[in-house]
MILUMFI-327836 format. One record per residue: residue number from 0; x, y, z of N, C-alpha, C in turn. Coordinates in Angstrom, 1 decimal, m for minus. Last residue first. Layout:
BEGIN
+------+--------+--------+--------+--------+--------+--------+--------+--------+--------+
: resi :     nu :     nv :     nw :    cau :    cav :    caw :     cu :     cv :     cw :
+------+--------+--------+--------+--------+--------+--------+--------+--------+--------+
:  NUM :      X :      Y :      Z :      X :      Y :      Z :      X :      Y :      Z :
...
+------+--------+--------+--------+--------+--------+--------+--------+--------+--------+
//
This chain:
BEGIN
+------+--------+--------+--------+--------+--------+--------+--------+--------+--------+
: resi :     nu :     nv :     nw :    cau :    cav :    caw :     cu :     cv :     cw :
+------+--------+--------+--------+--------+--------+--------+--------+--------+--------+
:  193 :  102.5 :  112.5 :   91.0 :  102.4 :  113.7 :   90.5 :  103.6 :  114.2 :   90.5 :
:  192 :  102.2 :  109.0 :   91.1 :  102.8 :  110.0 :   91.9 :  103.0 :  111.7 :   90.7 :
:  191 :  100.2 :  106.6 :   90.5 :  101.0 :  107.3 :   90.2 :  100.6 :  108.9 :   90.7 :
:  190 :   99.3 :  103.3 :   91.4 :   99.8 :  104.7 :   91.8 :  100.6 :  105.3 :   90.7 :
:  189 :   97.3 :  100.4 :   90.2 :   98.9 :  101.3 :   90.2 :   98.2 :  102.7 :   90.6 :
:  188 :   95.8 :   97.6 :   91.1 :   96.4 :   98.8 :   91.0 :   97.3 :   99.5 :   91.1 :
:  187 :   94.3 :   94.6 :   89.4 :   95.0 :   95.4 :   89.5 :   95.3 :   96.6 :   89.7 :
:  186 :   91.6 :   92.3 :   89.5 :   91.6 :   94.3 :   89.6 :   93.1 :   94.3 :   89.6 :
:  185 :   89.2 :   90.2 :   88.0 :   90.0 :   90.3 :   88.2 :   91.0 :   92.0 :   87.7 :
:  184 :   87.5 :   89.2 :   86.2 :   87.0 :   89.5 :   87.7 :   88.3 :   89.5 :   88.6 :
:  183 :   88.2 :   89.8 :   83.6 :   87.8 :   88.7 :   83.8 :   87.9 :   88.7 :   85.4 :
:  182 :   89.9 :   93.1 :   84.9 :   89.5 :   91.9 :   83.6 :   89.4 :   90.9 :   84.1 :
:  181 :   91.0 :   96.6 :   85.3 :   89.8 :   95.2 :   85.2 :   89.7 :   94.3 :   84.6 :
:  180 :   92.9 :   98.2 :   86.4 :   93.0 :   97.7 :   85.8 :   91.9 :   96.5 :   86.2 :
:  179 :   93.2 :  101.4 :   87.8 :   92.6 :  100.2 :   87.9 :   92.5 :   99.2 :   87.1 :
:  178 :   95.4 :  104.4 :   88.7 :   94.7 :  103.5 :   87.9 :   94.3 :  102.2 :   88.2 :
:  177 :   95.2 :  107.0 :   90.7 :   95.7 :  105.9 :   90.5 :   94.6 :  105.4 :   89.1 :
:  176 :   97.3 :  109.9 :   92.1 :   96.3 :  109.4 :   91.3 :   96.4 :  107.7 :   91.4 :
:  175 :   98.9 :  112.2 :   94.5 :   98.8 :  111.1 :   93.3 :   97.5 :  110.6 :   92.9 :
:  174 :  101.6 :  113.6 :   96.6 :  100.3 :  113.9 :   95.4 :  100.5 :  112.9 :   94.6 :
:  173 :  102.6 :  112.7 :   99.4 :  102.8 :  112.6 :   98.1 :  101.4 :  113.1 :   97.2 :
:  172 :  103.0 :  114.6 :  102.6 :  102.4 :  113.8 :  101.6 :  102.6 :  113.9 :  100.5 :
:  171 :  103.8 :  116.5 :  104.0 :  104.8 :  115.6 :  103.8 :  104.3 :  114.7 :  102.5 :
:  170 :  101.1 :  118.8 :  104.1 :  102.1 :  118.2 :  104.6 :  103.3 :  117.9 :  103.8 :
:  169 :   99.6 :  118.8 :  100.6 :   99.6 :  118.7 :  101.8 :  100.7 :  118.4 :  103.2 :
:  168 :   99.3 :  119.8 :   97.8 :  100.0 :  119.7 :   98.1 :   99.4 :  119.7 :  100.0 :
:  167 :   96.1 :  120.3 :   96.1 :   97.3 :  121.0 :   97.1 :   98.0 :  120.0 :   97.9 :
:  166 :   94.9 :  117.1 :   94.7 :   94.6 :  118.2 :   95.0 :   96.3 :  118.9 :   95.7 :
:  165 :   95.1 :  114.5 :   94.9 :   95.3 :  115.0 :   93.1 :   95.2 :  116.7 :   93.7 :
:  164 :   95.9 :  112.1 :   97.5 :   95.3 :  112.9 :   97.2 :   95.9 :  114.0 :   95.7 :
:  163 :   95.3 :  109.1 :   97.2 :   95.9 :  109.8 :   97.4 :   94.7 :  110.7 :   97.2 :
:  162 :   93.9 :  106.4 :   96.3 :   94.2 :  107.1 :   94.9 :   95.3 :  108.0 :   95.4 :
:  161 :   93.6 :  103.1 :   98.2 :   93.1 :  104.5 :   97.7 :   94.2 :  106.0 :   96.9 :
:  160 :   91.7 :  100.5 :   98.2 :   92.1 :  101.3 :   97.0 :   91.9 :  102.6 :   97.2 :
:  159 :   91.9 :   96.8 :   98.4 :   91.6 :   98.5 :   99.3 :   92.2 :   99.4 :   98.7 :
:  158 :   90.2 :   94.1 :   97.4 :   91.3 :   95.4 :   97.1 :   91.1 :   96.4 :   97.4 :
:  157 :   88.9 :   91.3 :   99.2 :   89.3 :   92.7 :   98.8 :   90.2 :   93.6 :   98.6 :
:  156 :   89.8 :   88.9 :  100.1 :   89.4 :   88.9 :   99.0 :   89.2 :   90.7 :   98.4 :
:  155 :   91.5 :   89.4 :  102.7 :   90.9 :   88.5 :  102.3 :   90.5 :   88.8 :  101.0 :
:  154 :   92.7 :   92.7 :  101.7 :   92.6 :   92.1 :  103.1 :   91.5 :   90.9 :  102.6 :
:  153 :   95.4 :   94.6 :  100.0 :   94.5 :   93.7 :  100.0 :   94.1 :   93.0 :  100.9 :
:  152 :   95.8 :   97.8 :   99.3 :   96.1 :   96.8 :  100.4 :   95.1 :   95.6 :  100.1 :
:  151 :   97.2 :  100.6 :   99.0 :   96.7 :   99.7 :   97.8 :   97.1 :   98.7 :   99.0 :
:  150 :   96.9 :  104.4 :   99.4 :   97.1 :  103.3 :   99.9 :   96.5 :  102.0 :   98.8 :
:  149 :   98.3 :  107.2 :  100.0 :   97.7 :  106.4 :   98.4 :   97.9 :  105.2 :  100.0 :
:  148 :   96.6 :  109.9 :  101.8 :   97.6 :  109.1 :  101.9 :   97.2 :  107.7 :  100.9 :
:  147 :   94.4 :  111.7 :  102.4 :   95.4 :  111.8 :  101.4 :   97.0 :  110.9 :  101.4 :
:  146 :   92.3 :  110.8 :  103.6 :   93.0 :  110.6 :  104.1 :   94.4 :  111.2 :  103.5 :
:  145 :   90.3 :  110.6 :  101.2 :   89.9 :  111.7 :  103.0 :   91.5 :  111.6 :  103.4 :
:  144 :   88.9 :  107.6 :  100.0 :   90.3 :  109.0 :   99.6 :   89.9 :  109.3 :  101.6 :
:  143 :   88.8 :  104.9 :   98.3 :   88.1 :  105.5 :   99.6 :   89.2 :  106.3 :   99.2 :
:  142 :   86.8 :  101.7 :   96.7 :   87.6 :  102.6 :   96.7 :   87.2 :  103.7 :   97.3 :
:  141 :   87.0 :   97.7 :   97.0 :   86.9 :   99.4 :   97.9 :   87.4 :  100.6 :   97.4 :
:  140 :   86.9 :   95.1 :   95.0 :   87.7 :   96.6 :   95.1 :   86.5 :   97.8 :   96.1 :
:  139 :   84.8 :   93.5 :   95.3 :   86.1 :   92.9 :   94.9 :   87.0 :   94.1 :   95.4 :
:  138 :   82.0 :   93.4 :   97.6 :   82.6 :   94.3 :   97.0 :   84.0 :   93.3 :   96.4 :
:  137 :   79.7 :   92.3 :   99.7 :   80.9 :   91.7 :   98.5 :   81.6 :   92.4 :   97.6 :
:  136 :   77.3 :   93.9 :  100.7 :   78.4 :   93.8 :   98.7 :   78.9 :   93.1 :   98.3 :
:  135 :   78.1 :   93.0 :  103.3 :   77.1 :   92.4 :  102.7 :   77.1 :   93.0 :  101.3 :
:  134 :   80.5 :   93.5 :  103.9 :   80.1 :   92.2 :  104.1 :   78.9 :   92.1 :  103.2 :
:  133 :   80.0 :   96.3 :  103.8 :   81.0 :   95.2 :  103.1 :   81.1 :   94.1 :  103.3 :
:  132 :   78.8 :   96.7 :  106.0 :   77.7 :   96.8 :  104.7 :   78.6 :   96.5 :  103.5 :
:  131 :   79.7 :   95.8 :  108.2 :   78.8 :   94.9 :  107.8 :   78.4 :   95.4 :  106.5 :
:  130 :   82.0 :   97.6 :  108.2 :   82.3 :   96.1 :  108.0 :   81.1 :   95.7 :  107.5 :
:  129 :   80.7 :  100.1 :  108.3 :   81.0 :   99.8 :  107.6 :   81.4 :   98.6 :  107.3 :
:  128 :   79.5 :   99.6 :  111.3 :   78.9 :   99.7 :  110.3 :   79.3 :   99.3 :  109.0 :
:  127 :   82.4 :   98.9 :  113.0 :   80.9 :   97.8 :  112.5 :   79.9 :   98.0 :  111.3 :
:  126 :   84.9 :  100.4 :  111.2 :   83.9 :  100.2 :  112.6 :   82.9 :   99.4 :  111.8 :
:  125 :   87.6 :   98.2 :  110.1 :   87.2 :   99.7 :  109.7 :   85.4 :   99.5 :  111.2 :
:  124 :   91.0 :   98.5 :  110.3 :   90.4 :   98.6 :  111.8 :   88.7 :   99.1 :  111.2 :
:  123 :   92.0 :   97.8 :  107.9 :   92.2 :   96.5 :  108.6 :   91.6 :   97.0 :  110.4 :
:  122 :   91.8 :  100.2 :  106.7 :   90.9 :   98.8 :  106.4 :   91.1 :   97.8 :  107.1 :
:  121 :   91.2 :  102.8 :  108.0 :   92.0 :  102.2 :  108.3 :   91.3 :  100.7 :  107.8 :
:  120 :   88.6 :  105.0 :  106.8 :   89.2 :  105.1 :  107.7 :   90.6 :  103.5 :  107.4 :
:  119 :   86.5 :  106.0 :  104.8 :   86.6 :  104.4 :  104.8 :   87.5 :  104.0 :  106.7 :
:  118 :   85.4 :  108.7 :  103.3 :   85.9 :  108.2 :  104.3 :   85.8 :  106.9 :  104.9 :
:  117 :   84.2 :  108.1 :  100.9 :   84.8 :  109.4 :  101.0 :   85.9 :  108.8 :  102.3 :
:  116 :   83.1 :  105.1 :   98.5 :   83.0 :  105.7 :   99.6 :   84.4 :  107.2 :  100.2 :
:  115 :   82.4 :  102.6 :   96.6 :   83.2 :  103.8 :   96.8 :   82.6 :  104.6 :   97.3 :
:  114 :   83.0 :   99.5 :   95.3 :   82.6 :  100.3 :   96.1 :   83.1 :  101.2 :   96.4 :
:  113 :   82.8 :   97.2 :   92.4 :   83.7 :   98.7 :   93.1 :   82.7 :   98.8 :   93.8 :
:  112 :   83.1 :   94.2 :   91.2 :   82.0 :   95.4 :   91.7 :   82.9 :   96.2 :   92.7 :
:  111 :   83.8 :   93.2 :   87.8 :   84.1 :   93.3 :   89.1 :   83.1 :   94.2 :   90.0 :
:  110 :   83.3 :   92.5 :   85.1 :   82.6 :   92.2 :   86.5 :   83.8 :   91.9 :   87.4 :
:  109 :   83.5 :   95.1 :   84.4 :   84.4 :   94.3 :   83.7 :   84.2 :   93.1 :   85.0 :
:  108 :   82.5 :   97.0 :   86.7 :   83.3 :   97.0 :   85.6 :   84.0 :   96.0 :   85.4 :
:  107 :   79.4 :   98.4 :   88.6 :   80.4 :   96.4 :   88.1 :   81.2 :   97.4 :   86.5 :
:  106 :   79.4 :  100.3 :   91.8 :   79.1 :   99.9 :   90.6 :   79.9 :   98.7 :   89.9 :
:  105 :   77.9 :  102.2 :   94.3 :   78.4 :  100.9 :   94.3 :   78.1 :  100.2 :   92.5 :
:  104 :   78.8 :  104.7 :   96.5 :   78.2 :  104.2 :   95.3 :   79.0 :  102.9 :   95.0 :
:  103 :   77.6 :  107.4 :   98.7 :   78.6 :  106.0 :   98.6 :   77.9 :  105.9 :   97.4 :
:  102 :   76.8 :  110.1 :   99.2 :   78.1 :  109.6 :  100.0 :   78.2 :  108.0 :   99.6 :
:  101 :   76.6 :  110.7 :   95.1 :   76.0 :  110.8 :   96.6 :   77.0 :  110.1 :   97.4 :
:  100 :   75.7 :  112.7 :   92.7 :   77.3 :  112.3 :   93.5 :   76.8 :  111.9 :   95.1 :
:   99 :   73.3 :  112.9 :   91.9 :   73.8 :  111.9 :   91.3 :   75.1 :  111.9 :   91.9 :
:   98 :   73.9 :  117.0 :   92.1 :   73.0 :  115.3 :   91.9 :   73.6 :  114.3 :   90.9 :
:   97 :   76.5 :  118.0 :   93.5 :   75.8 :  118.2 :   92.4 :   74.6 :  116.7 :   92.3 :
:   96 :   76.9 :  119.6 :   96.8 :   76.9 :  118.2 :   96.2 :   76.0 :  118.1 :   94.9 :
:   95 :   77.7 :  121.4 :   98.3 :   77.7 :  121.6 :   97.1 :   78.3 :  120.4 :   96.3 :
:   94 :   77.4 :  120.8 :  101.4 :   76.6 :  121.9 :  100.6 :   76.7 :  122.5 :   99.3 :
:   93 :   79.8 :  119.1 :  101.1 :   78.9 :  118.9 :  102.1 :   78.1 :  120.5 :  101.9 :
:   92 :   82.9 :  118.6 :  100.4 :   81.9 :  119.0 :   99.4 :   80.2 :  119.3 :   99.9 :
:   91 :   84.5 :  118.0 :  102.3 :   84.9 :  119.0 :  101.8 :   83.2 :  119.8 :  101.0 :
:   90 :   83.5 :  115.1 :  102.8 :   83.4 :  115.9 :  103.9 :   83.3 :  117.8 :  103.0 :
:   89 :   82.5 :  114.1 :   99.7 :   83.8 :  114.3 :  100.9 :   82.9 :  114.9 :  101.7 :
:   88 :   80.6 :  112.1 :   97.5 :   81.2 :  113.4 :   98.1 :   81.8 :  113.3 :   99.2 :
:   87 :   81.6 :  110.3 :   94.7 :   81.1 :  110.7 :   95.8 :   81.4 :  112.0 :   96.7 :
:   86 :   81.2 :  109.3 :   90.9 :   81.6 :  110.2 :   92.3 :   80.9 :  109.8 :   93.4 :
:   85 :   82.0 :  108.7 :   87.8 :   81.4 :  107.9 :   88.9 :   81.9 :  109.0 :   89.8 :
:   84 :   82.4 :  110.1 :   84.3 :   82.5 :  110.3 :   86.1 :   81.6 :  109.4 :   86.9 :
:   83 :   83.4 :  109.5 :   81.4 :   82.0 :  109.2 :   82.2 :   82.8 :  109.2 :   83.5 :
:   82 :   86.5 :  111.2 :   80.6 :   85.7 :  109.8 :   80.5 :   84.8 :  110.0 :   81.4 :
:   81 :   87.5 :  113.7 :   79.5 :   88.2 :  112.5 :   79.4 :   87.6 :  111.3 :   79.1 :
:   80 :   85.0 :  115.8 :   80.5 :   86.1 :  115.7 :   79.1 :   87.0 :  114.1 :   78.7 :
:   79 :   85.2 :  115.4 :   83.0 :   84.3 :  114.7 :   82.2 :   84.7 :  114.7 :   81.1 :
:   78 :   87.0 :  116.5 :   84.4 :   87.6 :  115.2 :   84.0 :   86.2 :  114.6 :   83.1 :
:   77 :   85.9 :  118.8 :   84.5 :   87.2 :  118.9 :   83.3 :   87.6 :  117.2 :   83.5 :
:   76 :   83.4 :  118.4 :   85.8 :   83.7 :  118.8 :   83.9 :   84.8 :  118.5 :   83.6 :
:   75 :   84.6 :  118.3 :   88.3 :   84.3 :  117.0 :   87.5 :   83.8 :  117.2 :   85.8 :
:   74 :   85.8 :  120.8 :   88.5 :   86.8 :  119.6 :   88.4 :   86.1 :  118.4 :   87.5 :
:   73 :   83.8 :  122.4 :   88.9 :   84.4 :  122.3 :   87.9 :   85.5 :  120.9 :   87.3 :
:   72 :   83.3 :  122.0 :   91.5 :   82.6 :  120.9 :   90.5 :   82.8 :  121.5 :   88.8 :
:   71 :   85.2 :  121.8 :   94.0 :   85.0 :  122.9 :   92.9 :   84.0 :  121.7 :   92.2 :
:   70 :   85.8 :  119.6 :   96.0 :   86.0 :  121.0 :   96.0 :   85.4 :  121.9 :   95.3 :
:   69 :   85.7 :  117.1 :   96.2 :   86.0 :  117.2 :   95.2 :   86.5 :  119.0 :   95.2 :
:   68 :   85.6 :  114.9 :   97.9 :   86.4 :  116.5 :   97.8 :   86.7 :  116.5 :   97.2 :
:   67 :   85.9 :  111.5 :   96.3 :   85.3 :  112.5 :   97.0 :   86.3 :  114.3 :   97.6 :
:   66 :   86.9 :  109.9 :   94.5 :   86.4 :  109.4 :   95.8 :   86.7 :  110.2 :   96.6 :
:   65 :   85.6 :  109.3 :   91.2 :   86.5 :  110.2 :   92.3 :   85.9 :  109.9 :   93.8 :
:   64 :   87.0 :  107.4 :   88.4 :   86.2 :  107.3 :   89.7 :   87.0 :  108.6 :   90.4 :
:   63 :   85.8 :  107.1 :   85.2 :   87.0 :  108.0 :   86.2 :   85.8 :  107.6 :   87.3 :
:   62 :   86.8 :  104.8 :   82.1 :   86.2 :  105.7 :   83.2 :   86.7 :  106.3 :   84.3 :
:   61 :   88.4 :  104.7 :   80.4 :   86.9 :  104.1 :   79.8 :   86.1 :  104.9 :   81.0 :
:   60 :   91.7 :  106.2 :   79.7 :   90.7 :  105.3 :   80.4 :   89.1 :  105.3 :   80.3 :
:   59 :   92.8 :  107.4 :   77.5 :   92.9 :  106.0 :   77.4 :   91.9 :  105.1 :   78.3 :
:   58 :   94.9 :  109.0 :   80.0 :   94.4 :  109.1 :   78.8 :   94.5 :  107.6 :   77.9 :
:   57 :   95.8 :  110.2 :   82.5 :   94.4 :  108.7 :   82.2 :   93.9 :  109.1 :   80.5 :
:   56 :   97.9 :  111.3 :   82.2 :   97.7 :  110.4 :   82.9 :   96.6 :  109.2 :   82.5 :
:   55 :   96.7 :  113.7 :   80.5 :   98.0 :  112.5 :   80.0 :   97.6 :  111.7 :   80.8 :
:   54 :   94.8 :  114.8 :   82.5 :   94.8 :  114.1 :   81.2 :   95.5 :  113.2 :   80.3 :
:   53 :   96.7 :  115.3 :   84.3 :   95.9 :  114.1 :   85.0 :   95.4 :  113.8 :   83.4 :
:   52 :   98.4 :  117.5 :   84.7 :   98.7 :  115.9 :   84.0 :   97.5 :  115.2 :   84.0 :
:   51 :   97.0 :  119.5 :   85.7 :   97.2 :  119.6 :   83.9 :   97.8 :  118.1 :   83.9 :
:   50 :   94.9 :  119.3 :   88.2 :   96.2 :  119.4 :   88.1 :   96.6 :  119.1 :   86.1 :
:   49 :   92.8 :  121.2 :   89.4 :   92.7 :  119.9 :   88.4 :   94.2 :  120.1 :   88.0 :
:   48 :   91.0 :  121.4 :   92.5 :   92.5 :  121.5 :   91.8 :   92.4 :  120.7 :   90.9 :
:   47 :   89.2 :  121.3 :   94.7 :   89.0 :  122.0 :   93.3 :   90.1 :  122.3 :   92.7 :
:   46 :   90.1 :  118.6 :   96.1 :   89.9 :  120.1 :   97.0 :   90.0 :  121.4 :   95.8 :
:   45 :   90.6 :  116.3 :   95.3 :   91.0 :  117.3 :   94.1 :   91.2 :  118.5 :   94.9 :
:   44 :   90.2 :  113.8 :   96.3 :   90.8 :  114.9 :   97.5 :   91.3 :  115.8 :   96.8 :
:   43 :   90.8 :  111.5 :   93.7 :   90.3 :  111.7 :   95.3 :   91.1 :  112.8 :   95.4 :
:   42 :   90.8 :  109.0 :   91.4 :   90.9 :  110.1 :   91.9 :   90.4 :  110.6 :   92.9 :
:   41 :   91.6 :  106.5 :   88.7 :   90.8 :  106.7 :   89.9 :   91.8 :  108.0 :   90.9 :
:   40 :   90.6 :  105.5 :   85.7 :   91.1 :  106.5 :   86.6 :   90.8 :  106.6 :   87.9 :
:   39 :   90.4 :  101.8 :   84.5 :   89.5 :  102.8 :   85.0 :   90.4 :  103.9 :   85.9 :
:   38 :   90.4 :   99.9 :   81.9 :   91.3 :  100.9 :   82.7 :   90.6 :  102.0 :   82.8 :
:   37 :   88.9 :   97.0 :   81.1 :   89.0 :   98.3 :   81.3 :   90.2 :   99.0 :   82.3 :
:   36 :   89.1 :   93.9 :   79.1 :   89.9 :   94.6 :   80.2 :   89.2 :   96.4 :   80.1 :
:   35 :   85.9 :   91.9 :   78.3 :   87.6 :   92.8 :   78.4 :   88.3 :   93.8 :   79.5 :
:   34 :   83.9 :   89.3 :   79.4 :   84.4 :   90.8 :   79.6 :   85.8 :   91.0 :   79.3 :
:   33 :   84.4 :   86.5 :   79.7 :   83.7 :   87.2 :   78.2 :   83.9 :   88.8 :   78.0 :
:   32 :   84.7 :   85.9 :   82.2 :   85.6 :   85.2 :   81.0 :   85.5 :   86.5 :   80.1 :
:   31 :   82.3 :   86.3 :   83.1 :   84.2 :   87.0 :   83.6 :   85.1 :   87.2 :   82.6 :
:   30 :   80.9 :   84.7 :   82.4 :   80.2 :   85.8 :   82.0 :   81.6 :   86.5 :   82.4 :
:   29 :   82.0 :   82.1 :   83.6 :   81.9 :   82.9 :   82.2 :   81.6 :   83.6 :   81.3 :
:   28 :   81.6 :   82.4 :   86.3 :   83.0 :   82.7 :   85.5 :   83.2 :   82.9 :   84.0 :
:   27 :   78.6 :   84.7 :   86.9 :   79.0 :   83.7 :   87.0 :   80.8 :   84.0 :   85.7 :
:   26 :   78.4 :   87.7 :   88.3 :   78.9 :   87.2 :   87.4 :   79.2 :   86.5 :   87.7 :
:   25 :   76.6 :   89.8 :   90.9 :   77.5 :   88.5 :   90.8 :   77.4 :   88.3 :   89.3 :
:   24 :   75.8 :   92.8 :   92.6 :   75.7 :   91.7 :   91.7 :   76.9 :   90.8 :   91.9 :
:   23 :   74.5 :   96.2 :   93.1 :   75.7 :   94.9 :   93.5 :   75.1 :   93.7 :   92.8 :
:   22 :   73.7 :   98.7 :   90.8 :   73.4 :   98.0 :   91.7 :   74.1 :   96.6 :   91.8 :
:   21 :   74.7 :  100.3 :   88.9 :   75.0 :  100.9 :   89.7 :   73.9 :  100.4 :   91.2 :
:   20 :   76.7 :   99.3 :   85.8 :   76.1 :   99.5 :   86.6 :   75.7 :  100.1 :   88.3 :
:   19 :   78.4 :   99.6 :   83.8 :   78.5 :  100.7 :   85.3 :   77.2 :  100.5 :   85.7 :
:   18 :   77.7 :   97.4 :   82.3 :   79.2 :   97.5 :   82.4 :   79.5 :   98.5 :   84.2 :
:   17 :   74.6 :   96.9 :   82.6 :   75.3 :   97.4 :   81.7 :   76.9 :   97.6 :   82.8 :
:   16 :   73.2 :   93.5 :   84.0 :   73.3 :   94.7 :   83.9 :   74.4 :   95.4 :   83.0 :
:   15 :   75.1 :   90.7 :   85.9 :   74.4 :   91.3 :   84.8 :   73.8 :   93.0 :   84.8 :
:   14 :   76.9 :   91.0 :   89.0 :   75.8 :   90.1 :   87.4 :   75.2 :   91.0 :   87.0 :
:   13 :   80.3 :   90.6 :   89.8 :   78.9 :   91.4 :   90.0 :   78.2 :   90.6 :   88.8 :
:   12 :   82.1 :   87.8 :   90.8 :   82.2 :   88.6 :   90.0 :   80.5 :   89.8 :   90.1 :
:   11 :   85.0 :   85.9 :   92.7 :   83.3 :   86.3 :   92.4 :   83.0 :   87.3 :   91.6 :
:   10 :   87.7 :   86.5 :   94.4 :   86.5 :   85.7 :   94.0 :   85.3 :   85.6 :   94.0 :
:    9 :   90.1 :   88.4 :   93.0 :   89.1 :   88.3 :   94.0 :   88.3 :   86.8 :   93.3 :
:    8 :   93.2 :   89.1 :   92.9 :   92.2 :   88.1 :   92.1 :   91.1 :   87.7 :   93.6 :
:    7 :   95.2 :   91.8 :   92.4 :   94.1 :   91.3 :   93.4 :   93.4 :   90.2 :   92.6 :
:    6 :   98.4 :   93.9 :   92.5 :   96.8 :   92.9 :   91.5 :   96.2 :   92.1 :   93.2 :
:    5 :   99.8 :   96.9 :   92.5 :   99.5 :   95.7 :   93.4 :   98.0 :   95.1 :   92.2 :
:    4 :  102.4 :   98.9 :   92.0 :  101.7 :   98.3 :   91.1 :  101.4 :   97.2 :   92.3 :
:    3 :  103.5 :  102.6 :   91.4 :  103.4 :  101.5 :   92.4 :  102.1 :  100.4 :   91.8 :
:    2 :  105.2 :  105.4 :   89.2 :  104.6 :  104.0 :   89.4 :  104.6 :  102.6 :   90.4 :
:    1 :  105.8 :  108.4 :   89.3 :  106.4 :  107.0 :   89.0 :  105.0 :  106.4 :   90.0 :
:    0 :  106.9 :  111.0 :   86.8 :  105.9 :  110.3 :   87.5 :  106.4 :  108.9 :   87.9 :
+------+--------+--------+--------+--------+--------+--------+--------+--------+--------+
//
């Protein structure tokens, strides 16, 4: 496997509420301070493939994000086994969307606030819509799949985060996963390559 590593120190943090919450917020610095680190899985574009590393891989993490296509919703049992699933759905998954996986979600770990979405498109081109409803989250970390291409970019205060694709082999493209590293309102992320 190998490893790509980008950090982000955003500014500002989500408030109050349980750890996954799943409404936007703010944490003042000392409520930042006071949170530990999590290491959260992050996954995309399974297209119902659960590949046998992915347990090694995030083993250890507190939680799994998948950002969508999922394919099969066996997938999300077998990564439920590991740790509490956050999701959304893809294009792929569009008449077999289990409840509670809906097209966007927005949650605080370790006050930071994730946003996560299926299709994000190019972060530095993204259309009005979505600029403005990032604008208005405040999001610290974006996290977006569809594209099967890992991407880790940071544009003003946001970490654009995306995992690749965990599923078939596509093209040219790399199969991969990622991890997230949370603490005191502050994201690091690493790639890893299948």
């Amino acid at each position: 496997m190998f490893f790509w590593h980008v950090s982000n120190e955003p500014v500002g943090a989500p408030l109050g509420g349980p750890e996954y919450s799943t409404t936007p917020g703010r944490r003042d610095s000392a409520e930042r301070e006071a949170v530990s680190q999590e290491l959260i899985g992050v996954i995309s574009d399974t297209h119902g493939q659960f590949d046998p590393k992915i347990p090694s891989v995030f083993k250890g993490v507190s939680h799994i994000l998948h950002a969508g296509d999922i394919g099969d919703l066996r997938v999300l049992r077998q990564l439920e086994q590991i740790a509490p699933v956050t999701a959304v759905w893809g294009n792929v998954d569009e008449g077999n969307v289990p409840p509670g996986v809906d097209e966007t979600q927005t949650l605080q770990v370790s006050g930071l606030c994730i946003y996560m979405i299926h299709i994000l498109g190019n972060p530095q081109r993204l259309t009005r819509v979505l600029r403005e409803r990032i604008d208005h989250l405040r999001p610290d970390v974006v996290v977006f799949g569809h594209s099967h291409k890992p991407l880790i970019e940071k544009h003003g205060r946001v970490l654009y985060f995306n995992p690749g694709s965990a599923g078939p082999k596509r093209f040219s493209l790399p199969r991969s996963v990622g991890l997230l590293r949370c603490q005191s309102g502050q994201a690091e992320a690493d790639l890893i390559y299948l």
